[in-house]
N, C-alpha and C positions, 0 to 999 in steps of 0.2 A: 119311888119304889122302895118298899120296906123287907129289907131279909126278916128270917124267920126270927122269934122272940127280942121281935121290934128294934132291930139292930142296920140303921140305914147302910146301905151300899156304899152308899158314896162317902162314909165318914171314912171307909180303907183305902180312898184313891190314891191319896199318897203313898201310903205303905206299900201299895203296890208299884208306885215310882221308885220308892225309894230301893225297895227291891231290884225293881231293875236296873238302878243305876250301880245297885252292888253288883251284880250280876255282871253289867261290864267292866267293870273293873276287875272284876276274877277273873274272865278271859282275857284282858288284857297284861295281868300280870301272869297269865297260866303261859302265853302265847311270847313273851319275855325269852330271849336266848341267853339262858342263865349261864352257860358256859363262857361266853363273851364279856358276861358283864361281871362274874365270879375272877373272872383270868383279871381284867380290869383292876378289878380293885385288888387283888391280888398283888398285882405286879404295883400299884400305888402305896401298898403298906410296904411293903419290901423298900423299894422308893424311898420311904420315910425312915425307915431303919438305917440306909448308905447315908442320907443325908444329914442324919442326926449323927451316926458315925463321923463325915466328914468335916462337921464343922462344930461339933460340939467344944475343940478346943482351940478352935480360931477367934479368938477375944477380940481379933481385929475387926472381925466382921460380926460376931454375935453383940458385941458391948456387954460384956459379961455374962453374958445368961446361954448356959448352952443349950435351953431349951425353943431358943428363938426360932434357928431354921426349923426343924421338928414340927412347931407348932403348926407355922406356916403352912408347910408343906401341907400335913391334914386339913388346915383350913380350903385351904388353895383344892384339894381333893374333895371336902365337903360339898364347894360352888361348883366344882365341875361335876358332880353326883347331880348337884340341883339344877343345872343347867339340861344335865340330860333328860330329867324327870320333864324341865318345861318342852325341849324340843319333843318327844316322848308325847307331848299333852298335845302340842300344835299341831305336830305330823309333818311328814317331809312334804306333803300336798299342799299343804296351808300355807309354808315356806316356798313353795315354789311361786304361789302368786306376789310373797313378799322379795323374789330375788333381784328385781330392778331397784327396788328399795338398800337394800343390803348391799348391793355393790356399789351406789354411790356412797354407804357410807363409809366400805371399805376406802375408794380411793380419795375421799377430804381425809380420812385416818391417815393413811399413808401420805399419802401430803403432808400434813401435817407434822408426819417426821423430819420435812427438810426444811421447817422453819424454824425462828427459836423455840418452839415448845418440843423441837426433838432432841436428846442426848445418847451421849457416843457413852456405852457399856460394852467395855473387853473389847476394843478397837470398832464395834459395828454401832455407826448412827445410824438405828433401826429401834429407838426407844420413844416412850412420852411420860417423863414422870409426871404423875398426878399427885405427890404430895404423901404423907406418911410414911414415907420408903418403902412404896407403891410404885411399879413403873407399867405399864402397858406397852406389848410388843405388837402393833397392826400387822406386821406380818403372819405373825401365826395365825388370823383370822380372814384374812387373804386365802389361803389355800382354802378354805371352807366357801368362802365364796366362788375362787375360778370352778369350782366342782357343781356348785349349785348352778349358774350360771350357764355354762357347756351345757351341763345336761338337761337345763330347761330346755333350748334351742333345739339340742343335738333329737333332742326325744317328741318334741312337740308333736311334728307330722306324723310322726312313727306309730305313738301313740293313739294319734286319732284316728289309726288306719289308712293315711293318705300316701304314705310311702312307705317300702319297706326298710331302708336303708339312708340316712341323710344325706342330702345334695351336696354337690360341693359348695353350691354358696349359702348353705346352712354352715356349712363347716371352717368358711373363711370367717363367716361373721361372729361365731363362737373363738375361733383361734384369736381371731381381732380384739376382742371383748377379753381374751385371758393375756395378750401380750401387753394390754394398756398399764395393770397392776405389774404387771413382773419390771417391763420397763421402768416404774419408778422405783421399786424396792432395787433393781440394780443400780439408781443413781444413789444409792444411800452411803456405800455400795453392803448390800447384804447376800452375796453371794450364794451362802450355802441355803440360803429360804427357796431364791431362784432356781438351783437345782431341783429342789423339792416340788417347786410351784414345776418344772418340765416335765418330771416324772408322769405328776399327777395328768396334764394334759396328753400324755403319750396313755398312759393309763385309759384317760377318759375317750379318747379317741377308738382305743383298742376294742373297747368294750360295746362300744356305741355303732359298731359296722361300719365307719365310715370306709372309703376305699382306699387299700393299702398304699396309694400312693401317695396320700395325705399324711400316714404316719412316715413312708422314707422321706418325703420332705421336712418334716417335721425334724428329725433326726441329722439329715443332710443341714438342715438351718441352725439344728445346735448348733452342729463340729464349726460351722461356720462362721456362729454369731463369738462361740469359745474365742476363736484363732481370731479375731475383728479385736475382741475386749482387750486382748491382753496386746494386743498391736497397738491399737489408739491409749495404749496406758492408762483402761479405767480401773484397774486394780489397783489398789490400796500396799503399800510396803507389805502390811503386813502379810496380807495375802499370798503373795508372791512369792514370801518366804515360805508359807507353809507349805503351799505346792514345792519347791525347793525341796524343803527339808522331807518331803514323800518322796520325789523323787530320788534322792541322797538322804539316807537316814544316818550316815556318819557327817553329815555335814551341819558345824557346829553344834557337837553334841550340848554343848552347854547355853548356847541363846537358842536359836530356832528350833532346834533340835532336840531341847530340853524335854517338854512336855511327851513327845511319845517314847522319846528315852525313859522318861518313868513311869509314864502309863506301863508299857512292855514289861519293864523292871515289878513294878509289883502286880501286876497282873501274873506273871511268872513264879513270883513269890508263896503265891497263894496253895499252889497243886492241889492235890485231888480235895480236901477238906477245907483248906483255909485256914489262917490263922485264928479265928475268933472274931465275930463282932465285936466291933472296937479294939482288937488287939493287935492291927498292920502294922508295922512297923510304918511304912512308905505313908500310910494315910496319917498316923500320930503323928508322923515325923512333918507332915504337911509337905512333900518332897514335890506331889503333884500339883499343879495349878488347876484353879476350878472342877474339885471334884464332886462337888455337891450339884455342878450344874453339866457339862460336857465331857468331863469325865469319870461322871458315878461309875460309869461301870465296874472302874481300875478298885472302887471299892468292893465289889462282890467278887472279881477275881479277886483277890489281896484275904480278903476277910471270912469270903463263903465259898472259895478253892473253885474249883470245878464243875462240883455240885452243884454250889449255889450258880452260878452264873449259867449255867447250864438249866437251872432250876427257869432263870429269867428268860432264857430264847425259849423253854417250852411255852412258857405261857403267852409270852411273844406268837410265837406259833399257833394256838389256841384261837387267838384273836385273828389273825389272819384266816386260822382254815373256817370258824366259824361265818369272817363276814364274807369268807367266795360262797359260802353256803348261801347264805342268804340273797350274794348277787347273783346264783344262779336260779334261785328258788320262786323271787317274783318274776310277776308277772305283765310288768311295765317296762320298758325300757328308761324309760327316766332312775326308777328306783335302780335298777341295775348297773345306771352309768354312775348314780350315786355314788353305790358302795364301790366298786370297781377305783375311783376317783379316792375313797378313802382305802383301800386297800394298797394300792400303788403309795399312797404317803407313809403309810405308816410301818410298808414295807421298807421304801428305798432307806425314810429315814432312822429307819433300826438299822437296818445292814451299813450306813454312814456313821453313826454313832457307833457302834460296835469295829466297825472296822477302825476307823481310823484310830482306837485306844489301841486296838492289835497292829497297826502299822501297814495295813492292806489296803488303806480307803486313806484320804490329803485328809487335814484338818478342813473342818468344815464350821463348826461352832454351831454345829445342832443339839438339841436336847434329844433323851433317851423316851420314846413317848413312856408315859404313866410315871416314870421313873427319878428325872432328872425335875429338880427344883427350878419351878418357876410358873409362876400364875397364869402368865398367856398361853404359854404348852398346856398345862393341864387343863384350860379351861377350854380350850380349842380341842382334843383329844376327845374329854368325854363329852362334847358336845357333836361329835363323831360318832360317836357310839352310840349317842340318841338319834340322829338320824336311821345307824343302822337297825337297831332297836323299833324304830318306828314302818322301815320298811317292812320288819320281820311282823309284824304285829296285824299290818294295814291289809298285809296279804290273803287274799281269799282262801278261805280252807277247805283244804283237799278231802276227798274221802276216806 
């Protein structure tokens, strides 16, 4: 067939592909919760600001160059941008048929930490150096699994219309499936992940309708498994102190007690304005330990007063109220227990990081998510926010 002045049809097939492939791609980026992903990067530049503050004249740790953590840190930011673009491209649906896949390779990862190829970083064997002064934390990529994993199960029948609500031995075999991982991260012992990883399952439960007597037991089995660990002495010295020293914050202000004695101290410093970036006394003076990674915060209190730090829970906040949006907004229950699952994480573990630099929450040795320096949080994070990102996108649109 010939269009008019002899111009075949089918010589525009493509064009008109390739149209449409533009086409979805403007709706998928139209369809994008820029508020989510704006806070994101937001709170990750910020992030690189505390961090280039705090270690810019730690010679010990940069090897001269104070541009070293800085760099990183955006580097480390770039991959978890590209990470989210891939989860984003695959779709949380595409991921769900690879989650039997993904959580054996979480637990050979995790394993892996309790052979020689694991190393002990800031008292926790929960690392795998790969070489360049590189290290890989399996834990942080664990929580992204026990979430995918529940919610496969938790949602399956729900989703096909075969129940409204998950059975209890749906719900044992999901619980089963998320104590296997937390059990070996506590033989590491990495305590404060485990926190995170219970949250997240108390979370995913919440969300997912099981029957409330699946979350009191759940709960009833913390306090339980708690008062078990610290009886059979699987806590690490140094553990033990730090719950101590929460417990009793005068007690040895200068060893145990050091670190949130200064976190407080310049945190306090700072008031309504802050001293200037780069001009804290507490952070120049290098008085806190590891502020570039578990206690950045003590640099935006110190540097960015009240505002600043205050500037960081709103966006904090941002993120949280965008991704209940979106778990309430679809229209799967899978997608739902998703974000619920990331929501519950990146709540408990902001209100953990934040607390315990204020002295309301034990030492935990968690990162600040977006914020705190280090390539497995951040790459774990926004790869969080491509899921949530992918749920928002996937969703059928309303009229």
């Amino acid at each position: 067939m010939t269009a008019p002045h002899g111009f075949s049809i089918s010589r525009y097939a493509p064009e008109r592909g390739t149209l449409a492939k533009l086409a979805a791609r403007d709706s998928v980026v139209r369809r994008l919760d820029w508020p989510i992903l704006l806070s994101a990067l937001a709170l990750s530049f910020i992030g690189a600001l505390l961090v280039w503050s705090a270690t810019r004249g730690r010679t010990e740790l940069n090897n001269g160059d104070p541009y070293y953590f800085l760099f990183r840190h955006v580097l480390n930011t770039g991959i978890g941008v590209a990470l989210m673009i891939g989860t984003i491209w695959l779709g949380h649906r595409t991921l769900r048929g690879a989650v039997p896949v993904l959580y054996g390779l979480s637990i050979v990862l995790i394993l892996a930490v309790l052979t020689p190829l694991g190393a002990t970083i800031n008292g926790a064997h929960a690392w795998i150096v790969v070489g360049g002064g590189f290290s890989l934390q399996p834990s942080e990529f664990v929580k992204i699994t026990i979430i995918l994993v529940m919610a496969m199960l938790l949602a399956a029948k729900v989703d096909a219309g075969d129940q409204i609500h998950p059975d209890h031995r749906t719900v044992a075999k999901a619980l089963t499936l998320a104590a296997l991982p937390m059990g070996i991260v506590m033989l590491m012992p990495d305590l404060g992940s485990v926190m995170v990883m219970a949250v997240i399952v108390l979370g995913v439960l919440l969300a997912s309708g099981a029957s409330n007597r699946w979350v009191l037991g759940l709960i009833g089995a913390g306090v339980g498994g708690a008062v078990l660990v610290t009886a059979l002495g699987m806590l690490d010295e140094y553990q033990i102190n730090r719950f101590a020293a929460f417990a009793n914050p005068d007690l040895d202000p200068a060893g145990v007690g050091y670190n949130t004695n200064q976190a407080r101290i310049a945190i306090g410093s700072g008031g309504l304005l802050g001293s200037g970036l780069f001009k804290g006394s507490q952070t120049t003076g290098q008085f806190v330990p590891e502020q570039q990674t578990d206690f950045v915060f003590t640099v935006a209190g110190e540097e960015l007063g009240f505002v600043g730090a205050g500037l960081i829970l709103l966006l904090l906040g941002v993120v949280l109220w965008r991704a209940c949006r979106i778990a309430r907004e679809t229209t799967e229950l899978y997608g739902t227990v998703v974000a619920a699952g990331i929501i519950a994480w990146f709540a408990f573990q902001s209100f953990e990081n934040i607390g315990m630099t204020l002295g309301i929450m034990p030492v935990a040795g968690l990162p600040l998510p977006f914020v705190s320096y280090g390539g497995s949080s951040m790459f774990a994070v926004w790869v969080a926010i491509g899921l949530l990102q992918s749920i928002r996108v996937q969703r059928p649109m309303t009229a």
